[in-house]
C-alpha positions in Angstrom: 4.5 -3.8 24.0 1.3 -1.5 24.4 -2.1 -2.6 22.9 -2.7 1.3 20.7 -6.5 2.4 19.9 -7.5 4.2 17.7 -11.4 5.6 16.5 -11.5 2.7 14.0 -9.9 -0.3 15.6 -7.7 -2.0 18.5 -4.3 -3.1 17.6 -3.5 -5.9 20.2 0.1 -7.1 20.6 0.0 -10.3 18.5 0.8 -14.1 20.0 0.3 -17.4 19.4 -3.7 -17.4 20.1 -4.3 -15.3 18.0 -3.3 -17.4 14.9 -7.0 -19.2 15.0 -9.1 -16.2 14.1 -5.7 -14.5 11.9 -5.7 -17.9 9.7 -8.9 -17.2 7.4 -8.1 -13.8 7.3 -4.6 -14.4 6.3 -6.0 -16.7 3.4 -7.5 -14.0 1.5 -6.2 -14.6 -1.5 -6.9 -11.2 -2.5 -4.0 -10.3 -0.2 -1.7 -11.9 -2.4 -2.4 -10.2 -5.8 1.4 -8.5 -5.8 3.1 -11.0 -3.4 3.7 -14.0 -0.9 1.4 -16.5 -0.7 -1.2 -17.5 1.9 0.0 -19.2 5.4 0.3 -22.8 4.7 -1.3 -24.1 7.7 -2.4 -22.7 11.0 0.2 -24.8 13.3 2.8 -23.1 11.0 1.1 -19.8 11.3 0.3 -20.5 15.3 4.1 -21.3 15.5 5.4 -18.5 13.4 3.3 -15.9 16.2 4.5 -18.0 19.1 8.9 -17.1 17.8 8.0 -13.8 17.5 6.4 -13.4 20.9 9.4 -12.6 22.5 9.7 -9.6 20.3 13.4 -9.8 19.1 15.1 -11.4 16.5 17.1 -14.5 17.0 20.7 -12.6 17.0 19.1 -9.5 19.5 19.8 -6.9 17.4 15.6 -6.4 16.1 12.9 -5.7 18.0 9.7 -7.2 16.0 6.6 -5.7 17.2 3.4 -7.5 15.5 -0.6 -6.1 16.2 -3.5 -7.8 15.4 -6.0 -4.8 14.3 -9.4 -5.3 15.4 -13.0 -3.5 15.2 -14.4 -2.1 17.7 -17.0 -5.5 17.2 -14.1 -7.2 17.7 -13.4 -8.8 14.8 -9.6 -9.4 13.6 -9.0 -7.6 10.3 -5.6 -8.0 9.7 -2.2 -6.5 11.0 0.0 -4.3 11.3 4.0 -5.2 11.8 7.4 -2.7 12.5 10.9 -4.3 12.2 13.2 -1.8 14.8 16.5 -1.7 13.6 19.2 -0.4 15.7 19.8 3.5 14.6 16.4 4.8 14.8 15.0 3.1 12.0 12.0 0.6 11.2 10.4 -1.2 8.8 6.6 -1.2 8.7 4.5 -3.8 6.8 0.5 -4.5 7.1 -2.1 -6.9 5.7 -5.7 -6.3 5.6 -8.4 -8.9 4.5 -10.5 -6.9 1.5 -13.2 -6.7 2.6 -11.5 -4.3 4.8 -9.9 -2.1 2.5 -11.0 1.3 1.6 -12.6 2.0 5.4 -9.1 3.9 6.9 -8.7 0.8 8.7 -5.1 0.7 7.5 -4.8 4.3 7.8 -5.6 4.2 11.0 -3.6 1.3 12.2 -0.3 2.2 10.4 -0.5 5.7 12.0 -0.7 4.0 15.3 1.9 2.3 14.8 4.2 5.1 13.6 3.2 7.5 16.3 3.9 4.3 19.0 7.3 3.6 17.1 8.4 7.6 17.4 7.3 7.6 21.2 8.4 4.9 22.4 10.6 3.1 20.2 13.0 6.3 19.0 12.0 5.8 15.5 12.8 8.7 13.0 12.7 7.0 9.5 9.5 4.5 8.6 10.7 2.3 5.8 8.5 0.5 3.8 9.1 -1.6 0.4 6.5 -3.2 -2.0 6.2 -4.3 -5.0 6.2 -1.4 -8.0 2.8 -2.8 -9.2 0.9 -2.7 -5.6 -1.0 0.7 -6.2 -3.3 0.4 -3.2 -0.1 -0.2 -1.1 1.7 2.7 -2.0 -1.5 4.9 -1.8 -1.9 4.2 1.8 1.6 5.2 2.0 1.7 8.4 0.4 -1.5 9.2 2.6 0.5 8.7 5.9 3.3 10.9 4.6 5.8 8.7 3.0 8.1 9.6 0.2 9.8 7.9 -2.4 13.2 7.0 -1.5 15.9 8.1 -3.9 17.8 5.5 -5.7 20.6 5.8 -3.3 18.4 5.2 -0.4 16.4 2.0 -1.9 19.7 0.6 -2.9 21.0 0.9 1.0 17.5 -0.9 1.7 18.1 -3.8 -0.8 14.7 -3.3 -3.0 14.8 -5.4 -5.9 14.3 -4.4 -9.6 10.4 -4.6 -9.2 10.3 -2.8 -5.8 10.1 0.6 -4.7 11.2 1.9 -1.3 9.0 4.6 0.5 10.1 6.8 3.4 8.9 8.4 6.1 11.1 10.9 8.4 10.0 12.5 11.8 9.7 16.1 11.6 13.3 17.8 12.7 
């Protein structure tokens, strides 16, 4: 898993170490406005980075690639995360703390991310769901490209009645 750089930040392949300076950003709670709730603890956070350090799903069949995104200071700011499912397609989720948002950090770190998943990974569709109500969420999104799915294609991705599903193909 490659560390990716960017002009605005570092995204560094994410493990368990990382979970000391990840745990007060993670407990925001402006993060959680829409949805899911702060990590409980760090040892659960610290352990929840150290299963997915070997970068696959239990059963094999999902690569999970995590990044810390940092400043050029240094400083964690969140992350950025891509589900690869077999097929050439990938989810893509991120978290920012606030104080963060609005500088292109995310911007910047999800297109990393999507131009590292189409390189090396084989990725052609981006999939991203979130909750109907998340407006800064689905802004970033339609920044980077992504559509709305159609009904069809956010019922194949199991959205719920207060989600919408966003896509985003490689160019043919």
């Amino acid at each position: 898993m490659n560390t990716l750089h960017t002009d605005r930040c570092t995204l560094e392949p994410q493990v368990q170490a990382h979970a000391e300076e990840m745990y007060p950003v993670l407990c925001d709670p402006a993060i959680y406005q829409f949805e899911g709730v702060p990590p409980p603890s760090l040892e659960r956070l610290a352990a929840g980075y150290r299963r997915r350090e070997t970068r696959l799903s239990p059963d094999g069949r999902e690569q999970w690639l995590n990044w810390v995104v940092r400043l050029p200071t240094g400083e964690a700011t969140g992350y950025v995360q891509a589900t690869v499912l077999a097929g050439g397609v990938s989810y893509v989720g991120y978290e920012f703390a606030s104080r963060f948002w609005r500088q292109g950090l995310g911007s910047a770190a999800v297109r990393a991310v999507l131009d590292e998943l189409a390189r090396h990974h084989g990725v052609h569709t981006v999939v991203a769901v979130l909750k109907r109500a998340n407006f800064r969420s689905l802004g970033l999104l339609l920044h980077l490209g992504f559509d709305h799915a159609t009904p069809e294609q956010a019922a194949a991705f199991e959205a719920e009645a207060d989600e919408i599903v966003m896509l985003r193909l490689a160019p043919q």
